[in-house]
PDB file of N, CA, C and O in Angstrom:
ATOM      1  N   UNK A   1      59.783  -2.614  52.063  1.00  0.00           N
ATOM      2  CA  UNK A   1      60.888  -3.457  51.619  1.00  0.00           C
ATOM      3  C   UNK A   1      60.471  -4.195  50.349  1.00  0.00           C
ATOM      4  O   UNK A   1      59.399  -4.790  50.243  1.00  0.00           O
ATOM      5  N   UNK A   2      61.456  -4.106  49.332  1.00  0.00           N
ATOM      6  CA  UNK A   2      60.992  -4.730  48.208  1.00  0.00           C
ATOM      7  C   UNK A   2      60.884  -6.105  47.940  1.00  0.00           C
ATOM      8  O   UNK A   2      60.198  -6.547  47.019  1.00  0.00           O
ATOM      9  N   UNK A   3      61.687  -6.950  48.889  1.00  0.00           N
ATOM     10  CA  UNK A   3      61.586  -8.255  48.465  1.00  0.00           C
ATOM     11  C   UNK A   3      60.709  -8.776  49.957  1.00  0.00           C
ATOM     12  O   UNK A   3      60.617  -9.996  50.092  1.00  0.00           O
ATOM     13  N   UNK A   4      60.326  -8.241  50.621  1.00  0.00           N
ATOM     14  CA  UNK A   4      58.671  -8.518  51.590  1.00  0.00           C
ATOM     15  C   UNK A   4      57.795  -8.478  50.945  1.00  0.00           C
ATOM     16  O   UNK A   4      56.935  -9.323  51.194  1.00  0.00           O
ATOM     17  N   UNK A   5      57.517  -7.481  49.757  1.00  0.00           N
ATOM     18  CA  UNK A   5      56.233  -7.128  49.130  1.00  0.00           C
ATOM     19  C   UNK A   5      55.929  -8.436  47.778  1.00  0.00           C
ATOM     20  O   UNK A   5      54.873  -8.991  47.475  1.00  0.00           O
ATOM     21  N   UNK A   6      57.259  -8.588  47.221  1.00  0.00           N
ATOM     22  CA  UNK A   6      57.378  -9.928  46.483  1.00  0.00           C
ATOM     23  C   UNK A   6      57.360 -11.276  47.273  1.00  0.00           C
ATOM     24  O   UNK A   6      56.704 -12.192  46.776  1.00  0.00           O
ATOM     25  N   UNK A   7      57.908 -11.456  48.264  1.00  0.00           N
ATOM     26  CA  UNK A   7      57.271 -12.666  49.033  1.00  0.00           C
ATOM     27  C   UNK A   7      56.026 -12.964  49.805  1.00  0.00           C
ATOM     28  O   UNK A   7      55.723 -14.087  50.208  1.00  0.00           O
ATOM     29  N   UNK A   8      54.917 -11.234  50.084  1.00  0.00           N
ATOM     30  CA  UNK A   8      54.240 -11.294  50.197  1.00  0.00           C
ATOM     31  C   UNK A   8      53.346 -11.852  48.949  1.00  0.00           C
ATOM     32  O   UNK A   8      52.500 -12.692  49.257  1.00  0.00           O
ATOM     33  N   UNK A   9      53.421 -11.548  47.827  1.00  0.00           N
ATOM     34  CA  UNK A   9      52.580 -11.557  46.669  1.00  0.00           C
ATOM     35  C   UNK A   9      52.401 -13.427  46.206  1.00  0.00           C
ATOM     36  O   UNK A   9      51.524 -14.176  45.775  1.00  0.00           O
ATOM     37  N   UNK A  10      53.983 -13.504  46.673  1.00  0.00           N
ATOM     38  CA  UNK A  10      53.952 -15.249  46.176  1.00  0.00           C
ATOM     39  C   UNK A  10      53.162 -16.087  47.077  1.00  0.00           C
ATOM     40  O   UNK A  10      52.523 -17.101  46.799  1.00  0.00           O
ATOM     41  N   UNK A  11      53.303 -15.516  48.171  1.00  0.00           N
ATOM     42  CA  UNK A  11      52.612 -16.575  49.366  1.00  0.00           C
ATOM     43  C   UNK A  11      50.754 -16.516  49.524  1.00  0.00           C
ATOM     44  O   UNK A  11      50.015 -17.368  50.017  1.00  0.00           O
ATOM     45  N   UNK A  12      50.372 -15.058  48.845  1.00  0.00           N
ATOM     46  CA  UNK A  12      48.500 -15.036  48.291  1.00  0.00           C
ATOM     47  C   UNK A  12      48.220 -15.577  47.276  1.00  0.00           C
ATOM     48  O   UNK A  12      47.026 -15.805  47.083  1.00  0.00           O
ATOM     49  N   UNK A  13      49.232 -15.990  46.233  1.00  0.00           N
ATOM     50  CA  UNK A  13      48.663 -16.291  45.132  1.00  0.00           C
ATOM     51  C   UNK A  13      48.970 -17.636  44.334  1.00  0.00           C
ATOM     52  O   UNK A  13      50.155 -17.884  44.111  1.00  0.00           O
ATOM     53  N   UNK A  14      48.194 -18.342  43.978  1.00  0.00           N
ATOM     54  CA  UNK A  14      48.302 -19.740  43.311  1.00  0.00           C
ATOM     55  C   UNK A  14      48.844 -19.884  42.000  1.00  0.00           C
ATOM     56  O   UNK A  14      49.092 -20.988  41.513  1.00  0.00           O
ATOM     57  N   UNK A  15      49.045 -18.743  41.383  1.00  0.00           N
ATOM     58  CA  UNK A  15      49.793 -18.521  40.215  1.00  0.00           C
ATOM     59  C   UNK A  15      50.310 -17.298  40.307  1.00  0.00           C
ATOM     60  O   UNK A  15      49.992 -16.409  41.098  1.00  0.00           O
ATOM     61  N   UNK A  16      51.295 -17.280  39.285  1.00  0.00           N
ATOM     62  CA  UNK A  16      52.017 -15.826  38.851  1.00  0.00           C
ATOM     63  C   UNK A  16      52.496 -15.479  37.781  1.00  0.00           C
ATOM     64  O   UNK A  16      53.160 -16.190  37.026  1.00  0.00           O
ATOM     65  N   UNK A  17      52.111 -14.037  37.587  1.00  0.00           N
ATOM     66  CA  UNK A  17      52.149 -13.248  36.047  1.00  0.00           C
ATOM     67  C   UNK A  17      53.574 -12.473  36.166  1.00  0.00           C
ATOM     68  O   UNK A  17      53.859 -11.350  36.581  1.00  0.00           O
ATOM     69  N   UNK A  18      54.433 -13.651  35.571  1.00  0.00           N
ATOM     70  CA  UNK A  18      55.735 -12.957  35.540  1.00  0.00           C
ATOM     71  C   UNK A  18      55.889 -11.665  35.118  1.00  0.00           C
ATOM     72  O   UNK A  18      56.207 -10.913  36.039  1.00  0.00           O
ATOM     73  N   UNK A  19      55.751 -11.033  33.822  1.00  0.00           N
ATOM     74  CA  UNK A  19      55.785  -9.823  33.584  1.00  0.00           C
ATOM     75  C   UNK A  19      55.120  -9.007  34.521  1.00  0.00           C
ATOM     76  O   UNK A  19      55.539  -7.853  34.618  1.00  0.00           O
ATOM     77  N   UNK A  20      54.068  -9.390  35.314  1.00  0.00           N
ATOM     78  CA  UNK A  20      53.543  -8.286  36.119  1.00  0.00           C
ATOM     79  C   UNK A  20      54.046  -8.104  36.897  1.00  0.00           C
ATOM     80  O   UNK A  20      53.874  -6.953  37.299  1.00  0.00           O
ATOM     81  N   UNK A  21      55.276  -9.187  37.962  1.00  0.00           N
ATOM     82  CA  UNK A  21      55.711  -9.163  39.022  1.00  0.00           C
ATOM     83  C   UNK A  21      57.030  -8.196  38.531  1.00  0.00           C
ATOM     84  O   UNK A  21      57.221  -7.067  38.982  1.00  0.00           O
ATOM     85  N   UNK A  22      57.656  -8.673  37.805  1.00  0.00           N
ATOM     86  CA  UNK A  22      58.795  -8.005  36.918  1.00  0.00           C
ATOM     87  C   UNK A  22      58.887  -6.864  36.858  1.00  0.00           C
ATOM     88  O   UNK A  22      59.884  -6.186  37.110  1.00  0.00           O
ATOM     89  N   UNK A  23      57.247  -6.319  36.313  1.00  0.00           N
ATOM     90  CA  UNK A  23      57.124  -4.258  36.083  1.00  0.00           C
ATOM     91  C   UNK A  23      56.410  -4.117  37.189  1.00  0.00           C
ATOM     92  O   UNK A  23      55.718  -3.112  37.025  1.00  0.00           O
ATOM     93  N   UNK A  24      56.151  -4.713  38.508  1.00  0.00           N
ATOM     94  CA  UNK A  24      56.127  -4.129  39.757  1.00  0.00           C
ATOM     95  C   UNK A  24      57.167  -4.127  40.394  1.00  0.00           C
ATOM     96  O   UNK A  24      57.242  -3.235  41.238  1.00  0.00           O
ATOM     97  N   UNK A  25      58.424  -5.132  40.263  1.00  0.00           N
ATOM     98  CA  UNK A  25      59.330  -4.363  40.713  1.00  0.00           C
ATOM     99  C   UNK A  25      60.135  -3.683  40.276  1.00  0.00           C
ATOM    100  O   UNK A  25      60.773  -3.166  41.193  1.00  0.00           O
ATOM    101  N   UNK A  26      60.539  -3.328  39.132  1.00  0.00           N
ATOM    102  CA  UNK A  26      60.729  -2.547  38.241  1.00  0.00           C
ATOM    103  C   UNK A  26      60.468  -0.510  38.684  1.00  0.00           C
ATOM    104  O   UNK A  26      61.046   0.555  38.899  1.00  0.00           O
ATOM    105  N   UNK A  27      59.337  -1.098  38.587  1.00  0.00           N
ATOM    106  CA  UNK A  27      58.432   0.396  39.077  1.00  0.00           C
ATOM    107  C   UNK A  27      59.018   0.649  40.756  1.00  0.00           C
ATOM    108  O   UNK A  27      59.717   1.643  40.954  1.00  0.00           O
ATOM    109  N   UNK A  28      58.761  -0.103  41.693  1.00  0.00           N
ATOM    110  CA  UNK A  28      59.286   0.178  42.846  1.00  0.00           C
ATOM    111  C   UNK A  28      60.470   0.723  43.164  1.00  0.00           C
ATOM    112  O   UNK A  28      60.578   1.644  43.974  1.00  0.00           O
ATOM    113  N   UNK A  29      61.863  -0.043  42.278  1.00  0.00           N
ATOM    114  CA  UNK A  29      63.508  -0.251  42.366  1.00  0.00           C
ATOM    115  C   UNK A  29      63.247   1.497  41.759  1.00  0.00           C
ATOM    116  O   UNK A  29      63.774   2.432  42.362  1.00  0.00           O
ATOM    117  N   UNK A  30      62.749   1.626  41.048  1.00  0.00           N
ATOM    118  CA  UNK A  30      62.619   3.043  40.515  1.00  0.00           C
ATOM    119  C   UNK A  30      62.271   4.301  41.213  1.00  0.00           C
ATOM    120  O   UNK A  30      62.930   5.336  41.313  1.00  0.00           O
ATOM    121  N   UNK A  31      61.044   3.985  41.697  1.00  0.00           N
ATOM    122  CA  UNK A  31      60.082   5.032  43.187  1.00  0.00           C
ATOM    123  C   UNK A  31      61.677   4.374  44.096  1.00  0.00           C
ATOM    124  O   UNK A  31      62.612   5.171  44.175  1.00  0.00           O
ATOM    125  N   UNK A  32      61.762   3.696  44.392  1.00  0.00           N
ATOM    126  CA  UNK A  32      62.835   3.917  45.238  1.00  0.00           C
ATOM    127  C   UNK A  32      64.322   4.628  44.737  1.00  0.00           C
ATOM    128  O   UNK A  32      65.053   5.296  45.468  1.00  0.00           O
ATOM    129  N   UNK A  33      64.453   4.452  43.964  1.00  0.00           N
ATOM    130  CA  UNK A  33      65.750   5.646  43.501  1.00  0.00           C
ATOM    131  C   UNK A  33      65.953   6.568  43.626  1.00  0.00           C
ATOM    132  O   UNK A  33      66.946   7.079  44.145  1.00  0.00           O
ATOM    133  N   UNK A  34      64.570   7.283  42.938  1.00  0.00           N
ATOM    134  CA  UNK A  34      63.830   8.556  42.929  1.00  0.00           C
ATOM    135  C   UNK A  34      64.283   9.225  44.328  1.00  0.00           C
ATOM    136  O   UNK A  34      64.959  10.106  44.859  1.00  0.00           O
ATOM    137  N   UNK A  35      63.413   8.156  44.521  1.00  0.00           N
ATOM    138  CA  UNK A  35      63.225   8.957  46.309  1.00  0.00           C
ATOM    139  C   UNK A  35      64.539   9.257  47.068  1.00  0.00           C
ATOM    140  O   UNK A  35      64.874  10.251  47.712  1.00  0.00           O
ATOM    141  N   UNK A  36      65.116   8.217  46.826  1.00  0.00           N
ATOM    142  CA  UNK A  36      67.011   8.481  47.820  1.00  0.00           C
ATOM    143  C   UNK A  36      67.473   9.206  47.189  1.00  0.00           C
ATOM    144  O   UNK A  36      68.156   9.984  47.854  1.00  0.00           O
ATOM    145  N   UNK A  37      67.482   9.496  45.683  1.00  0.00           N
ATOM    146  CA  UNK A  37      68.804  10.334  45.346  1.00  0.00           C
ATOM    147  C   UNK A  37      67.868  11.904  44.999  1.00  0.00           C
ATOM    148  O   UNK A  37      68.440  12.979  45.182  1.00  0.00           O
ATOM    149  N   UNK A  38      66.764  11.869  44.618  1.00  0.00           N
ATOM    150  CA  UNK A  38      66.080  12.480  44.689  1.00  0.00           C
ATOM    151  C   UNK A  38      66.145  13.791  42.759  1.00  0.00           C
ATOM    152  O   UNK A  38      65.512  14.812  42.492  1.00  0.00           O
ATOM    153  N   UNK A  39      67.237  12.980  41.906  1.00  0.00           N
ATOM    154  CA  UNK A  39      67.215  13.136  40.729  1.00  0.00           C
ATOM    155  C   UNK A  39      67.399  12.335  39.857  1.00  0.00           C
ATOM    156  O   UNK A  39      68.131  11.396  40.169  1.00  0.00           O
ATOM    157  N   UNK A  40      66.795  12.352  38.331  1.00  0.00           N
ATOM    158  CA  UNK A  40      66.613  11.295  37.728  1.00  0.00           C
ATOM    159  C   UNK A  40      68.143  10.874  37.478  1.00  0.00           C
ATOM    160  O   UNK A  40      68.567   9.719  37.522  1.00  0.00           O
ATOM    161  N   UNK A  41      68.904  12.053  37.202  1.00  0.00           N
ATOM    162  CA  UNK A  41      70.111  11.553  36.584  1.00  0.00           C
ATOM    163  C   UNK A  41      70.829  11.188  37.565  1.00  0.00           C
ATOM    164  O   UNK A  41      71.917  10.796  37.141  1.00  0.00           O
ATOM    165  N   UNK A  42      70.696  11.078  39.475  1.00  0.00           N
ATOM    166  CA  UNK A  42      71.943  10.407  40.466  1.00  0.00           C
ATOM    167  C   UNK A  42      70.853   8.667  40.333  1.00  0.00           C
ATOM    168  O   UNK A  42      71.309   7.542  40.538  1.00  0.00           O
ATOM    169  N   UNK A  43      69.638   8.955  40.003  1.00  0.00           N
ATOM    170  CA  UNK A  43      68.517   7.560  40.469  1.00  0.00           C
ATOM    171  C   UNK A  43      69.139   6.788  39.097  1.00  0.00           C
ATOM    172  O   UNK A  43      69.548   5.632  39.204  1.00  0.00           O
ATOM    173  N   UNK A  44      69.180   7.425  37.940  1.00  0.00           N
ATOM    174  CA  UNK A  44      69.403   6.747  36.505  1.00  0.00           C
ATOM    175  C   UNK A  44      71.173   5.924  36.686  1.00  0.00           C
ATOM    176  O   UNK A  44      71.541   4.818  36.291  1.00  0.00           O
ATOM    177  N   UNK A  45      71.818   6.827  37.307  1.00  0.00           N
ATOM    178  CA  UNK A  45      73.200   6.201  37.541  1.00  0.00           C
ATOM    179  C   UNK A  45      73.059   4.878  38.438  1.00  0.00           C
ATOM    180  O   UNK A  45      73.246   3.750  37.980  1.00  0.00           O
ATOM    181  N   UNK A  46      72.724   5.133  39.702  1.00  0.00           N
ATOM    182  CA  UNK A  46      72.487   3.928  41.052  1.00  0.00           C
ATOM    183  C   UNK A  46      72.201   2.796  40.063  1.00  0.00           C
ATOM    184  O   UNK A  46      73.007   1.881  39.895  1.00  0.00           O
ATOM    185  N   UNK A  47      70.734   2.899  39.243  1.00  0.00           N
ATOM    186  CA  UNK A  47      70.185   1.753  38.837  1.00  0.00           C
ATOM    187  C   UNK A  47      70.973   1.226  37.250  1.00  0.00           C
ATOM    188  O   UNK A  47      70.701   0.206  36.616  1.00  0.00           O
ATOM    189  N   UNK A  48      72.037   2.328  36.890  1.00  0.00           N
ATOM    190  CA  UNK A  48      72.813   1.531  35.774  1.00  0.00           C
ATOM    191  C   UNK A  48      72.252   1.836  35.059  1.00  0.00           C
ATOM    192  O   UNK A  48      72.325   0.741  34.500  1.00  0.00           O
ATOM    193  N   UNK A  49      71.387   2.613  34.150  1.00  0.00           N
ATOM    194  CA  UNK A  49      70.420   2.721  33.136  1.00  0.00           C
ATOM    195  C   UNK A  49      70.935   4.846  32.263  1.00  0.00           C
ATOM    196  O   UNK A  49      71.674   5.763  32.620  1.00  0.00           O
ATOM    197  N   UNK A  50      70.323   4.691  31.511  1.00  0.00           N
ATOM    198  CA  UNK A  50      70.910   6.164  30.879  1.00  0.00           C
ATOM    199  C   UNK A  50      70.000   6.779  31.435  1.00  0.00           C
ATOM    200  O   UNK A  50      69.262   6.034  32.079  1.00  0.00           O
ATOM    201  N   UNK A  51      69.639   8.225  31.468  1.00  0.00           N
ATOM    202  CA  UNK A  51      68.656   8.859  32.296  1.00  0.00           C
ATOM    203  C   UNK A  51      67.370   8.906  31.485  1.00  0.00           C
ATOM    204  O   UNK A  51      66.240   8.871  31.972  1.00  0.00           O
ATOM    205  N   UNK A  52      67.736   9.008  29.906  1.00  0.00           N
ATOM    206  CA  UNK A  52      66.160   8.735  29.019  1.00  0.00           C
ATOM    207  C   UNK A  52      65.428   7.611  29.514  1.00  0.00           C
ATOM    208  O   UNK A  52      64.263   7.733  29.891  1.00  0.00           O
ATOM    209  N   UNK A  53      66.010   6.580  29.533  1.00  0.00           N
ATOM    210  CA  UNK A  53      65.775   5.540  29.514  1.00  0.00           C
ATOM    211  C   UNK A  53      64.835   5.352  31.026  1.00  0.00           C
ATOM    212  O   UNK A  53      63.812   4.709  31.259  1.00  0.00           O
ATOM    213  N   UNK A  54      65.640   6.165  31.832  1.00  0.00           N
ATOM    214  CA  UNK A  54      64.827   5.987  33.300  1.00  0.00           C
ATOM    215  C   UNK A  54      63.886   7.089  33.463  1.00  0.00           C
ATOM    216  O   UNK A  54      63.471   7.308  34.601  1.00  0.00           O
ATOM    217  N   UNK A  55      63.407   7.964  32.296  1.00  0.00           N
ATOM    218  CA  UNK A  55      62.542   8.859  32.061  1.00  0.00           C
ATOM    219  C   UNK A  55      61.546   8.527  31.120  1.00  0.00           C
ATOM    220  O   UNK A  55      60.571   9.278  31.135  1.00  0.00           O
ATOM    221  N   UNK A  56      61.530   7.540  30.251  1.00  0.00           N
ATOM    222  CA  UNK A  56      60.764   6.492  29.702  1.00  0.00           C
ATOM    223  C   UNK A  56      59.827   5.664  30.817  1.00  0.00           C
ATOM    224  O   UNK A  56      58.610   5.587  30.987  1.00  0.00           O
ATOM    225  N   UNK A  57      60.947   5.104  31.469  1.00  0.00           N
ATOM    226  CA  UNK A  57      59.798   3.984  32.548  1.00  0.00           C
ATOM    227  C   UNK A  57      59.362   4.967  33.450  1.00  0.00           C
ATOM    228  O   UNK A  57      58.329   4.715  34.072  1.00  0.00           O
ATOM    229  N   UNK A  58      59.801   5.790  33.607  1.00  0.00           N
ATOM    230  CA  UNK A  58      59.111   6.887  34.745  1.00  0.00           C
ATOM    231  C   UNK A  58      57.436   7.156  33.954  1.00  0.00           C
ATOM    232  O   UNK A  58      56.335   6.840  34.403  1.00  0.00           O
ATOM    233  N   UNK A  59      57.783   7.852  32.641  1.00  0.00           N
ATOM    234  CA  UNK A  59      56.295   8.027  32.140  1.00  0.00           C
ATOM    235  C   UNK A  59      55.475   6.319  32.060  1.00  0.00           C
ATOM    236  O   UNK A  59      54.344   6.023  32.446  1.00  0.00           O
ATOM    237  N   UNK A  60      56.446   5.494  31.467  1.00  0.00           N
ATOM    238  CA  UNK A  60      55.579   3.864  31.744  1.00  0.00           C
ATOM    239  C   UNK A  60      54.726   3.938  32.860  1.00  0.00           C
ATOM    240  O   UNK A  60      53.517   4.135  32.746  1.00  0.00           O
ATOM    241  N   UNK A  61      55.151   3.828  33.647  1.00  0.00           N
ATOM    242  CA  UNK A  61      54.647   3.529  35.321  1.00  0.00           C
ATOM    243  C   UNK A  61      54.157   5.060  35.778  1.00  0.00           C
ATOM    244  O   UNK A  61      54.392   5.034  36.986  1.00  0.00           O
ATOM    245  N   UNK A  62      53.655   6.260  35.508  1.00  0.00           N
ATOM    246  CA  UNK A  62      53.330   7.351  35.938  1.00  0.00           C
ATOM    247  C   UNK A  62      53.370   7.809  37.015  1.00  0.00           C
ATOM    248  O   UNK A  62      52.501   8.139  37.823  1.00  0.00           O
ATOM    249  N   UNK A  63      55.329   7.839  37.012  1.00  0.00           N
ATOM    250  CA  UNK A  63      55.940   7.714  38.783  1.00  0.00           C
ATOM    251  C   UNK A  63      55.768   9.390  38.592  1.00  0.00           C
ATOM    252  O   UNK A  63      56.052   9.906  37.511  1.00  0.00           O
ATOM    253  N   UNK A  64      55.317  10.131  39.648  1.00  0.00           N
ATOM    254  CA  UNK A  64      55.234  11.471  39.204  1.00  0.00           C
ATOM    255  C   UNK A  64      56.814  11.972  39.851  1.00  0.00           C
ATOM    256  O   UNK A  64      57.736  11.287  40.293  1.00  0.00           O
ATOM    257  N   UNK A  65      56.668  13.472  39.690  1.00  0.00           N
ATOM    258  CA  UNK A  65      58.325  14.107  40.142  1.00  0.00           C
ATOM    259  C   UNK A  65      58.037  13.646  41.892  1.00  0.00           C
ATOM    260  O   UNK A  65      58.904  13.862  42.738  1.00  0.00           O
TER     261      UNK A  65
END
């Protein structure tokens, strides 16, 4: 669950690196798209984004096929 893994993270740590929390969930909302629709272009629609664009952060984050 994505927002367990973010309330897990807040409750270990005494500070926080916004951008890092940001492109971890980022990366996740993504591996999770992937995975349900199971193509970039039904995962690129769900999340609102053009499909380059969700083939960009795919190579960002080295979400494999």
């Amino acid at each position: 669950d994505l927002l367990v893994n973010l309330k897990h993270s807040m409750r270990a740590s005494s500070s926080m690196d916004f951008e890092k929390i940001m492109e971890q969930q980022e990366m996740q909302l993504i591996e999770y798209a992937l995975k349900k629709f199971g193509t970039t272009r039904k995962a690129a629609e769900f999340l609102h984004m053009s499909q380059p664009k969700l083939m960009r952060k795919k190579k960002k984050y080295n979400i494999l096929p």
